[in-house]
C-alpha positions in Angstrom: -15.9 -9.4 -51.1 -13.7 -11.2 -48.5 -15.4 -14.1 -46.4 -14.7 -14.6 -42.6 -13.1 -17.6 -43.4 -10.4 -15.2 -45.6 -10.1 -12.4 -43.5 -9.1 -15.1 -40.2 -6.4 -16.7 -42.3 -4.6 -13.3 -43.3 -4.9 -12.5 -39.6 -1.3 -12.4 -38.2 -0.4 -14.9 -36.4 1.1 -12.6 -33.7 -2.5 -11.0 -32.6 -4.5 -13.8 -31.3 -7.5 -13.8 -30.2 -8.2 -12.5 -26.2 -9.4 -15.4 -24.2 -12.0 -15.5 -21.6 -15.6 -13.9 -20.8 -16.6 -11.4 -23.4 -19.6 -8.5 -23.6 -22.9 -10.0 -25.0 -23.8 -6.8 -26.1 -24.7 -6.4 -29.9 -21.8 -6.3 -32.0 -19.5 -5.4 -29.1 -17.2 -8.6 -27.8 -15.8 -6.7 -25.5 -13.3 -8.6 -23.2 -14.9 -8.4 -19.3 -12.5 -8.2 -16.2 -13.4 -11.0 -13.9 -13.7 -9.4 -10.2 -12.7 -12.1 -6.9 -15.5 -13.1 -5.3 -18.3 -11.7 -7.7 -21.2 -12.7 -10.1 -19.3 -13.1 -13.8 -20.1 -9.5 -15.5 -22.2 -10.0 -18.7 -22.5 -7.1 -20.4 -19.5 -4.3 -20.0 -21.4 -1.4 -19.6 -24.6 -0.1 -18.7 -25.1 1.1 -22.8 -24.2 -2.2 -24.2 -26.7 -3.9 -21.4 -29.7 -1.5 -22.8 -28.6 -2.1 -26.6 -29.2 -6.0 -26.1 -32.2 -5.8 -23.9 -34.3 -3.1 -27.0 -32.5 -6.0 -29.4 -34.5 -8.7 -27.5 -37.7 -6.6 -27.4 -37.2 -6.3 -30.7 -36.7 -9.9 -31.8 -39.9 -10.8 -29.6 -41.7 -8.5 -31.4 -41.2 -10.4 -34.8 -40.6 -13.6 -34.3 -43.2 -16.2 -34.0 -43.0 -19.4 -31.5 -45.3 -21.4 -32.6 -49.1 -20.3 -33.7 -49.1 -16.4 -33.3 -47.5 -16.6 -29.9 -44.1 -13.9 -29.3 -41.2 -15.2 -27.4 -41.1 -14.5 -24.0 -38.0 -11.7 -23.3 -35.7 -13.4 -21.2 -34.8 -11.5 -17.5 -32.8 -8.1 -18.1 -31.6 -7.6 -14.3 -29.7 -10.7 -14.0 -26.3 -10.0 -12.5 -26.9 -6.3 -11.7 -28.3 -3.7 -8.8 -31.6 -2.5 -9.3 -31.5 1.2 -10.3 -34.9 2.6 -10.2 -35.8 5.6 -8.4 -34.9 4.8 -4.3 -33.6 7.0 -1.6 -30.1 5.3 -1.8 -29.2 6.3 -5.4 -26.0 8.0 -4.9 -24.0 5.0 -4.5 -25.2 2.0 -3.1 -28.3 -0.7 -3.0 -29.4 -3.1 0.0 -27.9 -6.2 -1.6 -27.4 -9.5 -0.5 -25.0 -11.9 1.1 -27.2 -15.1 -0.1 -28.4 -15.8 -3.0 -31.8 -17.2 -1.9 -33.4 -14.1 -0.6 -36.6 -12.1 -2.1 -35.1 -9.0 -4.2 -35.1 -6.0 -2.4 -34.8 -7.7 0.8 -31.6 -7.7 2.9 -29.5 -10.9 2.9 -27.4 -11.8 6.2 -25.2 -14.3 6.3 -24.7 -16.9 8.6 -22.8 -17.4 11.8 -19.9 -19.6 10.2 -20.2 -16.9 7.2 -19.1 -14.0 9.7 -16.3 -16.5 10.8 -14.9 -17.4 8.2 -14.9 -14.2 6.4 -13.0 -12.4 9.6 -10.4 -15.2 9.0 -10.0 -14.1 5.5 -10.1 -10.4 6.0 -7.4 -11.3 9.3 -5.1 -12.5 6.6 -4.9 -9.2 4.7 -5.7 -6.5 7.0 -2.4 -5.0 8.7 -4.4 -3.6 11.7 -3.1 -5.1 15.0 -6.1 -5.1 17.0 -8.9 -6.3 14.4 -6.1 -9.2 13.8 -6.0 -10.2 17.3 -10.5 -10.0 17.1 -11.5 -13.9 18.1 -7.5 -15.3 18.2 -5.9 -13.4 21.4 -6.6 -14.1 24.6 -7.1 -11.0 27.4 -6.4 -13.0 30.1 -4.6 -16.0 30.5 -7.0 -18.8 29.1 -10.4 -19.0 27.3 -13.9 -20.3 29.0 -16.4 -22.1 26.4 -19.8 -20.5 27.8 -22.7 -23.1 27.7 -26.2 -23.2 27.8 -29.3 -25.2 26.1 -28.8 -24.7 22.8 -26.2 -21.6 22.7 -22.4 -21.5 23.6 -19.6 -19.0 23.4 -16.2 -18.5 23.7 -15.1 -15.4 26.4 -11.7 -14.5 27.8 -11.3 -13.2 23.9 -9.9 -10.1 22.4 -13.1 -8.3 20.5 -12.0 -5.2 18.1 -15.6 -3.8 17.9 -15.1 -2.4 14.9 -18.0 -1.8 12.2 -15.5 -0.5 9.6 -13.5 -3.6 9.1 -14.9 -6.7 11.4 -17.8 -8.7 9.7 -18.2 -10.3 12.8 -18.6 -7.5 15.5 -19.4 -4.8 13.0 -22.6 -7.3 12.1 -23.8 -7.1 15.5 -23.4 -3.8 16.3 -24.3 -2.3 13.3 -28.0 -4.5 13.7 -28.5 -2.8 17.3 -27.8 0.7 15.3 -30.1 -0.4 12.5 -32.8 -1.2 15.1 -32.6 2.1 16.9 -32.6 4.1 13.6 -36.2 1.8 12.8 -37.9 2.8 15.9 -37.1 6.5 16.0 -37.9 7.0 12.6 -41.2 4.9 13.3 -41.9 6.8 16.2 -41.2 10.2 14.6 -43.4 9.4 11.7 -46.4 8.4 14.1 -46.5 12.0 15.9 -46.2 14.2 12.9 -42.4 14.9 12.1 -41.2 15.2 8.6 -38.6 12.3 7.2 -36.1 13.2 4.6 -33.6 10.7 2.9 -30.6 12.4 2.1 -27.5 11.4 0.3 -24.3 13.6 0.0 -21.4 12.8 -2.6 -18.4 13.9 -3.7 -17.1 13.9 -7.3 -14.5 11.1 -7.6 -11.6 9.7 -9.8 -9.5 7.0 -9.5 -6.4 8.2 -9.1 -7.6 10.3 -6.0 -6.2 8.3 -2.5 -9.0 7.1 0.3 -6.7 9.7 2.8 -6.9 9.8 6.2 -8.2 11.9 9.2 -5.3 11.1 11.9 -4.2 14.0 13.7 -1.2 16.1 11.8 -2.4 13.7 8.5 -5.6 14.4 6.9 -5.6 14.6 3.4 -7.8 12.8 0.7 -11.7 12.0 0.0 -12.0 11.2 3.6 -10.7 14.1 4.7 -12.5 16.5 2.6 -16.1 14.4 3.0 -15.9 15.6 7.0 -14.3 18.6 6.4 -17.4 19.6 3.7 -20.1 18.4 6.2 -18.5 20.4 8.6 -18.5 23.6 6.5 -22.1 22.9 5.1 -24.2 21.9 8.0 -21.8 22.5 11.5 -23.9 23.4 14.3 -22.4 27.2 14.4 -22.6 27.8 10.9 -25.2 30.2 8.9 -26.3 27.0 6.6 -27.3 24.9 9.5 -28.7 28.3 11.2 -30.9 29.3 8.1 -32.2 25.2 7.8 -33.4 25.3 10.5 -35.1 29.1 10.8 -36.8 28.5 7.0 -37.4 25.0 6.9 -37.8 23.6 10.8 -34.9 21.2 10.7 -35.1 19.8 14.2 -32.0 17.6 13.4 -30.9 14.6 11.6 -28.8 11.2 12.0 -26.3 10.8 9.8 -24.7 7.6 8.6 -20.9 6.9 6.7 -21.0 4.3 3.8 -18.0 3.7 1.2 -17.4 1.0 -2.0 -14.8 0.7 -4.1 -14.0 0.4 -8.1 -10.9 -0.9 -9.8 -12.0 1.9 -12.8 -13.3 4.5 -10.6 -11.6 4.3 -7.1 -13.2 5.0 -3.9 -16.6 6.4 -3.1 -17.0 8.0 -0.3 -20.5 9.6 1.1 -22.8 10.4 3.4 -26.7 9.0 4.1 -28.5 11.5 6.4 -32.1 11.3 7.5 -33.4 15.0 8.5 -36.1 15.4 10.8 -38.0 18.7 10.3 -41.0 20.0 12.4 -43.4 18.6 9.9 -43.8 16.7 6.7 -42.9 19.3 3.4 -45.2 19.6 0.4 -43.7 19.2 -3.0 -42.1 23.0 -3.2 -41.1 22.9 0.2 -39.4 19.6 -0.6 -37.4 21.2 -3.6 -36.7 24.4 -1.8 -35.1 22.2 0.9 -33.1 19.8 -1.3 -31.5 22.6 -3.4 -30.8 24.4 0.0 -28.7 21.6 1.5 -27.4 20.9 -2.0 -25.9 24.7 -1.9 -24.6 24.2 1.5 -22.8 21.0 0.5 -21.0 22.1 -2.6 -20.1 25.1 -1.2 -18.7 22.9 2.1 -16.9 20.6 -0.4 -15.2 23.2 -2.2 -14.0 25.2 1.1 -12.8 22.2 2.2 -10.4 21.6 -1.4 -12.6 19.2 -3.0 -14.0 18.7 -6.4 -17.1 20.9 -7.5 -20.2 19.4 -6.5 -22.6 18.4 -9.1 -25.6 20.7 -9.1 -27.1 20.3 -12.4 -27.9 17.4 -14.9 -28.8 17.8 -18.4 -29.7 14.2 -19.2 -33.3 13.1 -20.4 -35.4 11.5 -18.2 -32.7 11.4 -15.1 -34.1 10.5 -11.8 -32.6 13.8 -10.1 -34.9 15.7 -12.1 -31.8 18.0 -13.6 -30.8 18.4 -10.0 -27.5 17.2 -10.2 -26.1 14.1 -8.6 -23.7 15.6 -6.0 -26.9 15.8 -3.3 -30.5 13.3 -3.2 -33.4 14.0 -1.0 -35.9 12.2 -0.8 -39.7 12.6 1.6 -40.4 9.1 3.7 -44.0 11.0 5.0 -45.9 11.4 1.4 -46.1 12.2 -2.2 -44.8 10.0 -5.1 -40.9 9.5 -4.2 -42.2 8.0 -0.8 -44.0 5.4 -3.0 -41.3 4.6 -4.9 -38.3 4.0 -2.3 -41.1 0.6 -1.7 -38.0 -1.3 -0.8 -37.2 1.0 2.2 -40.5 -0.2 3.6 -42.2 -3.4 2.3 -43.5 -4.8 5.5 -45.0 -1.2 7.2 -47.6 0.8 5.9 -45.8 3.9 6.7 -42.8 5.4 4.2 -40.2 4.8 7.0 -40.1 0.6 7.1 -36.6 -0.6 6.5 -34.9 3.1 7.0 -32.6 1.0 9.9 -31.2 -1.0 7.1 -30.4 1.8 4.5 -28.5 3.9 7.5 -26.7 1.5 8.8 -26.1 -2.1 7.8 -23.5 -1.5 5.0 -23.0 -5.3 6.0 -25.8 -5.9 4.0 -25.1 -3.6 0.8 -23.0 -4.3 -2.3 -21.8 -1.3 -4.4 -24.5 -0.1 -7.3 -22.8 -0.5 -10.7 -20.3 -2.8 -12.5 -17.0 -3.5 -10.7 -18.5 -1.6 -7.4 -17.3 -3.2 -4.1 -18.4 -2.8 -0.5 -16.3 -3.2 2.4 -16.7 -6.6 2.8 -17.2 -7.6 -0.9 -13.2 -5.6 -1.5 -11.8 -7.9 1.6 -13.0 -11.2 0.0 -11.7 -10.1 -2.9 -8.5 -9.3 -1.5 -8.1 -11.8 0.3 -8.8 -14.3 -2.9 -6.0 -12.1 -4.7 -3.7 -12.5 -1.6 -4.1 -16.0 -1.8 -3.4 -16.9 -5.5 -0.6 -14.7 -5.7 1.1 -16.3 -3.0 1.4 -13.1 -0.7 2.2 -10.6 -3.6 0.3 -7.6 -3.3 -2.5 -7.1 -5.8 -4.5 -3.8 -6.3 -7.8 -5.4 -4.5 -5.1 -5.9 -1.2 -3.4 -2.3 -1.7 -7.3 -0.6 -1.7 -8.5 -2.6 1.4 -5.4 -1.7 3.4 -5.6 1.7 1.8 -9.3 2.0 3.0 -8.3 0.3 6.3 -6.0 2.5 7.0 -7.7 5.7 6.0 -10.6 4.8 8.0 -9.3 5.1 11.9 -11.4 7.4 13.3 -14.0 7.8 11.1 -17.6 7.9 13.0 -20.0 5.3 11.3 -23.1 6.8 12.9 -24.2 10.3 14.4 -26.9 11.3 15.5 -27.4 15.0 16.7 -28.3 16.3 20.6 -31.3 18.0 19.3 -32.9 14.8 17.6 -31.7 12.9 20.4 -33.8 15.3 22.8 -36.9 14.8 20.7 -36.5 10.9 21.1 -35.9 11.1 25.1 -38.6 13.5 25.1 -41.0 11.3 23.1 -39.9 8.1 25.1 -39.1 6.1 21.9 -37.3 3.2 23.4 -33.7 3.0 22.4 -30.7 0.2 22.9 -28.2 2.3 24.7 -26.0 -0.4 25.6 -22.1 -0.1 24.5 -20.1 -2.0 22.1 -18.5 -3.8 24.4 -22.2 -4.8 25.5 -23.4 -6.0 22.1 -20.6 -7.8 21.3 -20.4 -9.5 25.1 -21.8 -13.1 24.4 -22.0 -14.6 27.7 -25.2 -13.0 29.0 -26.9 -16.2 30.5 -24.3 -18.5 29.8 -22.4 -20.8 32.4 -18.2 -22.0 31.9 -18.2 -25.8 30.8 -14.5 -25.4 29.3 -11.3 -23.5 30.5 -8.5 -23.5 27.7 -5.2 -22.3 29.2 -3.3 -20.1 26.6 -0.7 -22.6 25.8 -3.3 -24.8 24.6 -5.1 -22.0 23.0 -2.5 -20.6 20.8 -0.9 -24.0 19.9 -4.0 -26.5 19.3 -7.1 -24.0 18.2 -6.2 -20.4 17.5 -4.2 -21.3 14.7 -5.9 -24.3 13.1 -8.5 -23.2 10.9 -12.2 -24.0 12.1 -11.7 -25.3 15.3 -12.9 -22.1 17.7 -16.0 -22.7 15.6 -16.4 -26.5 15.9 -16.4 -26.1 19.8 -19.1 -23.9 20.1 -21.5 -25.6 17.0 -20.8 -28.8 19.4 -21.5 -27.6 22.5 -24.7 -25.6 20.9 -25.2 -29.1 19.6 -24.5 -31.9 22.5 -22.9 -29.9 26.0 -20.4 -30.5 27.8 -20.2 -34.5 26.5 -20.0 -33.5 22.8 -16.9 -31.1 24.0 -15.4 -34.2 25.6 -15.3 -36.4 22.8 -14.3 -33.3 20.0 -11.4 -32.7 22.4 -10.0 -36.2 22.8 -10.1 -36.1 18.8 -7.6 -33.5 19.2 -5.1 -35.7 21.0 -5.8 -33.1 23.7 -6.1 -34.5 27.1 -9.4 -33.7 29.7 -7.7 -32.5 32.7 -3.9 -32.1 31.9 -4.3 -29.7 28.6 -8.0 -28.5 29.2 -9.5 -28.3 32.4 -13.2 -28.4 33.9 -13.9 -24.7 35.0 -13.3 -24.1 39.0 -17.0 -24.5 41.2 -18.8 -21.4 42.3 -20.1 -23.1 45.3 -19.5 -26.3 46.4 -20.6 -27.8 49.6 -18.1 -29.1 51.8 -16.8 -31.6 54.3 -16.2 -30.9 58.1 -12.5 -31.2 57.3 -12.9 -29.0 54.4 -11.6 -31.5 52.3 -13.4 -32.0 49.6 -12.9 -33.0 46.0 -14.7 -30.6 44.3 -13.1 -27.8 46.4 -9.9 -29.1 45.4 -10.8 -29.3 42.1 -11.7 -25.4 41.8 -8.7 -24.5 44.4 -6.3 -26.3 41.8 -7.7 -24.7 38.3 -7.9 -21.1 40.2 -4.0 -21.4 40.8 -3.7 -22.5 37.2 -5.7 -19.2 35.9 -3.4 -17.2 38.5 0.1 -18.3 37.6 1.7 -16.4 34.0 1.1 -18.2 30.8 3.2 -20.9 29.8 4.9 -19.0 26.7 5.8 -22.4 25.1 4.0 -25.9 24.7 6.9 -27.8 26.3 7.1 -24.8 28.9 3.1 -26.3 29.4 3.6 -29.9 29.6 6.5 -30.0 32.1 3.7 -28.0 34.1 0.9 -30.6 33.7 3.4 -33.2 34.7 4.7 -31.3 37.9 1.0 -30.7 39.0 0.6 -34.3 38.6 3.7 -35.1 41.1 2.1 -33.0 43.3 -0.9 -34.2 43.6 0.2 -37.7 43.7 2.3 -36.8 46.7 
C-alpha cells in the first residue's frame, strides 16, 4: 500500500498543486473562481453544497458533545440565494446591497453608495450620455441647492436611465415600485385576481446579449420582445383566447437581466396578470399552461430556443411544468403562502409585489457566479482597474449588455389595466423622470460654480461633488465657505454667491446687493471660459472694472 507521504514525493515536480480557494465539498477540492466584488464561493456547485450539508447531518447524528447532547449543524445558506418555492424562481431573488439587513428583506444602499458606484460604472461604460450623468454641466455653471438639512447640486446633466445609472435608476425605479404596491394593493382589496408570472428563455453562453436598434436586432434581447410579442400582442388569438376563457383584464409587465461567466446572459420577463377574479387551483393550472403554450410557441416564431415545457425531476418546485414559464396566485391557496417574502409586513398576498417588479437595484442573480446589473459593473470596473485598462470578460459583458439594452422598456403596463386603476381611483405617481430625478423641489441657490471651476477643481476630483452637498446638509452656507477656501478656491473670484431674487433698493438705484446679482447674472450670460487661465484673466478683468 502506498502512504500519502509516498505517493506526494513521486508526484512530478512539473504538476504542482493549484493555489487558492477550493470546494469544501466531500472529497471534491475543487478549485473555485473568485468573482470581483462577491462573497468568496464555498462550495462549487449546488450537488457538492447538498453532499456536505447530509455529511454534517450525518456527523451530528453520531457524535456526541458532551453528556448525550448532538452537535449543533452549523448554517447551510451561508453565501448563497435562498431557493425555496417564491414567485421569482426563474432567475432572480430580492437580495441585498448591505450586509446588515433581515433575510428576505430588500437592502438599499446609501446615498454616497449610489455615488460612488456611478463613478465606477462611469469608468467602464462607453455610453456618452450616462457618462456625462452628475459631471456635465447644461448650462454654464452649477447652483448648490440649500435648505435645513438637505442640499443638491442642479445645473447638472441627469441620464435617467434605470438600465445602467445606480443613481437615477434607484430613484426612479422606487417611484415604479411604489405604484406597482398600491395598484396591486388596491386591486386585491376589490376582488381582482393576482398572478406572478415569470417568462424565460433557454440560454447558453456563447449566445450574444443582441440588440433591438432599428436595422440591428438580433440576439436574446431581440428574440425575448419579439416572443412576448408573438405570445401575448394585443391583436393576437393567444391574448384574444386569455382573456375570453380566463378574464385576463391585463397585466404590468417588468424586464430584469443577470449575468454568468459559465452561463452568459439571462434575460426574462416578470408579469403580474390581473384577471376578473381570483382562480381556484385548476383554473390556476389551466391558466399557467395556457400562457406557457403561448410563450414557447412566441419564442420559437421569433428564432429562439425551445421553451421548456416539461420537467422530469423529483420533487421540482414547477411541479413537472417545465421551467421556461412560473405562475404563481398572490389572492389564495398554498403558493400564496409561500412567496412570504413578497409580503411580510401586509396581511394580504400582494405586500412587497413593488419590489419584485421593479427594483432590480435591489436583486442579485440566484445561483453561483450570477450577476445583476449593478453587481457585473462593480465587477467590471474592479477588473478594469487591476488590469490597468485591459479589457477583461466582466468589462466586454457590461458593455455588451449596455449596449444591447438601448431601447429596451423596463416597465409596461397595459391601457386596459391602466383603465381599471383610473377607474378605481388608486392613487398613482404620474410624475416624469425628469421629475423624480429633479432635486431642487424646496431648495434655495447658496453656491454658483461657473464651468471653469467646475470642470477643473470638482468634476474631476473624486469625492468632492459629494463633500459639498454632505456639508451644506451638514453646516449651510458657512460650512461651504470654509470647504471651499480648503480648495485654494477663492469666494467671489472662482465661486460666486448666487444673484438676489429681490432686493430692496436705494432711490438712486444703487445698491450693493443689486450690483451684486447684476454682476453674477452677466457672469451666467457670457460663454464658458473653455480654459482655467481663459477664467482667471476673466476674474482679474472683472476686478479692474469694478475697481474703476
Amino acid at each position: 500500500m502506498t502512504s500519502v507521504r509516498e505517493t506526494s514525493a513521486t508526484a512530478p515536480p512539473s504538476a504542482p498543486a493549484p493555489r487558492g480557494p477550493k470546494c469544501n465539498g466531500p472529497g471534491c477540492g475543487k478549485a473555485l473562481v473568485h468573482i470581483p466584488g462577491k462573497r468568496p464561493k464555498v462550495y462549487c456547485s449546488p450537488a457538492c453544497k447538498m453532499r456536505a450539508k447530509r455529511a454534517i447531518e450525518r456527523a451530528s447524528g453520531t457524535t456526541a458533545n458532551g453528556a448525550g447532547q448532538s452537535r449543533p449543524a452549523p448554517k447551510s445558506n451561508a453565501g448563497f440565494s435562498s431557493k425555496g418555492k417564491s414567485p421569482s424562481a426563474a432567475g432572480q431573488s430580492v437580495a441585498a446591497e448591505a450586509p446588515a439587513t433581515k433575510k428576505g428583506q430588500p437592502k438599499s444602499g446609501t446615498r454616497d453608495e449610489r455615488y460612488a458606484r456611478r463613478d465606477r460604472h462611469q469608468a467602464v461604460a462607453l455610453g456618452e450620455a450616462f457618462r456625462a450623468c452628475g459631471n456635465r454641466l447644461t448650462g454654464k455653471a452649477a447652483t448648490l441647492q440649500w435648505a435645513a438639512g438637505e442640499a443638491a447640486l442642479t445645473g447638472v446633466c441627469r441620464c435617467n436611465n434605470v438600465h445602467m445609472c445606480a443613481w437615477c435608476g434607484t430613484r426612479i425605479l422606487a417611484v415604479r415600485a411604489a405604484n406597482a404596491q398600491a395598484m396591486a394593493d388596491g386591486l386585491a382589496a376589490t376582488g381582482y385576481g393576482l398572478h406572478l408570472g415569470t417568462s424565460t428563455l433557454r440560454h447558453f453562453k456563447r449566445m450574444p446579449f443582441g440588440s433591438n436598434r432599428k436595422g440591428q436586432r438580433f440576439g436574446l434581447v431581440s428574440v425575448l420582445h419579439d416572443g412576448w410579442r408573438g405570445a401575448y400582442g394585443s391583436s393576437g388569438r393567444p391574448w384574444r383566447r386569455l382573456k375570453a376563457e380566463f378574464g385576463v383584464i391585463g397585466y404590468e409587465r417588468a424586464y430584469e437581466d443577470t449575468w454568468g461567466p459559465d452561463t452568459g446572459h439571462h434575460l426574462h420577463w416578470h408579469t403580474l396578470w390581473v384577471t376578473a377574479k381570483p382562480l381556484d387551483a385548476d383554473g390556476q393550472l389551466e391558466f399557467r399552461r395556457a400562457i406557457a403554450t403561448a410563450w414557447a410557441d412566441g419564442v420559437r416564431n421569433a428564432g429562439g430556443y425551445e421553451v421548456s415545457q416539461t420537467c422530469d425531476r423529483l420533487d421540482c418546485s414547477c411541479g413537472g411544468e417545465g421551467h421556461g414559464t412560473d405562475l404563481r396566485s398572490l389572492n389564495s391557496g398554498e403558493e400564496g403562502e409561500t412567496a412570504r417574502y413578497l409580503y411580510k409586513d401586509g396581511d394580504k398576498g400582494v405586500a412587497k409585489i413593488g419590489l419584485e417588479l421593479s427594483r432590480q437595484d435591489l436583486k442579485d442573480g440566484r445561483g453561483p457566479g450570477r450577476l445583476g446589473p449593478w453587481q457585473l459593473g462593480d465587477a467590471a470596473a474592479e477588473e478594469l482597474a487591476a488590469s490597468g485598462g485591459v479589457p477583461g470578460p466582466f468589462t466586454t459583458a457590461y458593455r455588451e449588455r449596455e449596449r444591447g439594452i438601448y431601447g429596451v422598456r423596463k416597465q409596461y403596463r397595459t391601457q386596459g389595466l391602466n383603465a381599471l386603476v383610473k377607474a378605481l381611483e388608486i392613487v398613482q405617481d404620474e410624475r416624469t423622470e425628469d421629475e423624480i430625478t429633479d432635486e431642487s423641489g424646496g431648495l434655495q441657490p447658496i453656491l454658483v460654480i461657473p464651468s471653469g471651476t467646475w470642470y477643473r477643481h470638482i468634476a474631476r476630483v473624486p469625492g468632492r461633488r459629494l463633500d459639498l452637498v454632505k456639508v451644506a446638509e451638514l453646516s449651510g452656507v458657512g460650512g461651504v465657505r470654509l470647504l471651499i477656501e480648503s480648495w485654494g478656491l477663492r469666494w467671489g473670484i472662482d465661486v460666486f454667491d448666487p444673484p438676489a431674487e429681490t432686493e430692496p433698493t436705494t432711490e438712486a438705484g444703487e445698491d450693493e446687493a443689486e450690483k451684486a446679482a447684476a454682476k453674477v447674472a452677466a457672469i451666467l450670460e457670457r460663454p464658458a471660459a473653455r480654459t482655467f487661465t481663459e477664467h482667471v484673466h476673466r476674474a482679474r478683468r472683472r476686478q479692474l472694472v469694478a475697481t474703476n
